[in-house]
N, C-alpha and C positions, 0 to 999 in steps of 0.2 A: 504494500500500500504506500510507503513511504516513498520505494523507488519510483513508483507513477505516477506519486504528487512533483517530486523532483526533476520528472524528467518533462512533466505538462507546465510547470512552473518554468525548467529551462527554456521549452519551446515558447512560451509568451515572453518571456524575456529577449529572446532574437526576435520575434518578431515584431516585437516593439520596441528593438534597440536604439533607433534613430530616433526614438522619443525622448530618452535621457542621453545626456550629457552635456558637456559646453556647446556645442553644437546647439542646441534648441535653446539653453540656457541663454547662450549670446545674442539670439535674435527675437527674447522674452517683451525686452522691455518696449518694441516697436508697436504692438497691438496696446499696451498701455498708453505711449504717446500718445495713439493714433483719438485713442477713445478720450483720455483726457481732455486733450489741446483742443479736439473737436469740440467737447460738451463745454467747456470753457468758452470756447470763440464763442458758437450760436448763443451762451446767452448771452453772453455782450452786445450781438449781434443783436438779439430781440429785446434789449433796454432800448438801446440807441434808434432800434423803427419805429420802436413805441414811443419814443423823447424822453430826454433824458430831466424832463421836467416831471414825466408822470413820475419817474422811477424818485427824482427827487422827493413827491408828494410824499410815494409810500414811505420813503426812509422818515419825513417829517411827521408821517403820524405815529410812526416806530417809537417816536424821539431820538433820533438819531441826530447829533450836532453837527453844524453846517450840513445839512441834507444836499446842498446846490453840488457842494465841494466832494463828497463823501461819493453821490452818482457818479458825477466825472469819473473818479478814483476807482471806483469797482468797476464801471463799463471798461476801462481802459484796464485797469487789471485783468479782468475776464478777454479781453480783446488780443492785447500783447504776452501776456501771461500765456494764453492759450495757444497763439503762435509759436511762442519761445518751445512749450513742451512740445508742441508739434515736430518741431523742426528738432530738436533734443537741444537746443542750446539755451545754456546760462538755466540750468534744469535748477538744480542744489538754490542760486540763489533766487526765482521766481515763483518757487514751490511755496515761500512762508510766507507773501500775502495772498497767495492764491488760498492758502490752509486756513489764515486767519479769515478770510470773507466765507469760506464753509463753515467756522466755528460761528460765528455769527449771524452765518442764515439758520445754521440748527437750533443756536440758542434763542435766537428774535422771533423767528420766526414760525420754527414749526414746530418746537415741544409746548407754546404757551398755550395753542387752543385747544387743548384736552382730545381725547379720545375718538367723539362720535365723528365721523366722517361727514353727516350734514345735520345742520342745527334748523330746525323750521323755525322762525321767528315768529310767521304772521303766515294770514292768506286774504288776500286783499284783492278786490273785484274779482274773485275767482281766480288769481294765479298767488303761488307760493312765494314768498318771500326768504331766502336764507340767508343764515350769519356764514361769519366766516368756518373755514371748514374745518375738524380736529383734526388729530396727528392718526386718525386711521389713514387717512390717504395720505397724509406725510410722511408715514413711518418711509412709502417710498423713497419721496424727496429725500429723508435725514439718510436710509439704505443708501442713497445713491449717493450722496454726500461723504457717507464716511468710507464709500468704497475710492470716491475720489481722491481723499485723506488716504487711505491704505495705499494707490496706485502712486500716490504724488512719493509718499515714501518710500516703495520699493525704488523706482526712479529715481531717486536722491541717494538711496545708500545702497544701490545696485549699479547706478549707471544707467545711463540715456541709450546702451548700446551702438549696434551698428548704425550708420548711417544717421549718426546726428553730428550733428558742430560739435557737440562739447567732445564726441570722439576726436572730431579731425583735428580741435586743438587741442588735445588731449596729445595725440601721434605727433603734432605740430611743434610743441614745446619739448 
């Protein structure tokens, strides 16, 4: 019984040898970038369509201080932030206010409104009225959030890998 666990364990083993090693390992961190820098840009991208006046609104009902300066700040961090992981360069330093604007959409934003997913307020001339929505549907947004936390730090203390800047000056220097 042993030798036929041993020898069906060998065979999966070659035949999914090109799954482990440096080999895979070294070209880990490009679907990271890819997913990162992307979901970074678009939102920056969808402050900036929306004006970055609305985005100031929300920051100013948050209490968020200088709301005007603060939207700037994030869109342009989501925007160039997102590029940078994209492309793999200047990863280690764009990672910690890209981490510090997810700690801050977790903590403002979506653990305050409790649990239920939709709050009926009212129903007024026959249509529904709702509050804002709880952290049922957020647990996503925060999921998604702190998987962006986990990728931005494998990235930082793994390396941007192949085919980014910070490799070529990396080889460069």
């Amino acid at each position: 019984m042993n030798e036929l666990r041993q020898s069906s364990e060998g065979e999966n083993s070659s035949r999914f040898a090109f799954l482990q090693g440096p080999l895979l390992a070294r070209w880990a961190p490009i679907p990271l970038r890819l997913i990162v820098g992307y979901g970074f840009m678009e939102h920056g991208f969808a402050k900036l369509s929306k004006g970055p006046e609305n985005f100031a609104a929300i920051l100013h009902a948050l209490s968020v201080p200088a709301p005007h300066f603060m939207a700037w700040l994030t869109i342009l961090t989501e925007l160039i932030g997102g590029l940078a992981v994209l492309l793999g360069a200047f990863v280690p330093l764009v990672s910690l206010p890209m981490a510090v604007l997810l700690f801050v959409a977790i903590f403002s934003v979506h653990l305050p409104y409790g649990f239920s997913s939709i709050k009926l307020m009212s129903v007024t001339a026959g249509r529904a009225q709702f509050g804002p929505p709880g952290y049922e549907c957020n647990l996503l947004y925060l999921a998604c959030n702190l998987l962006y936390l986990a990728c931005l730090a494998g990235l930082v203390f793994g390396g941007s890998g192949p085919m980014a800047i910070d490799e070529h000056l990396r080889k460069k220097l």
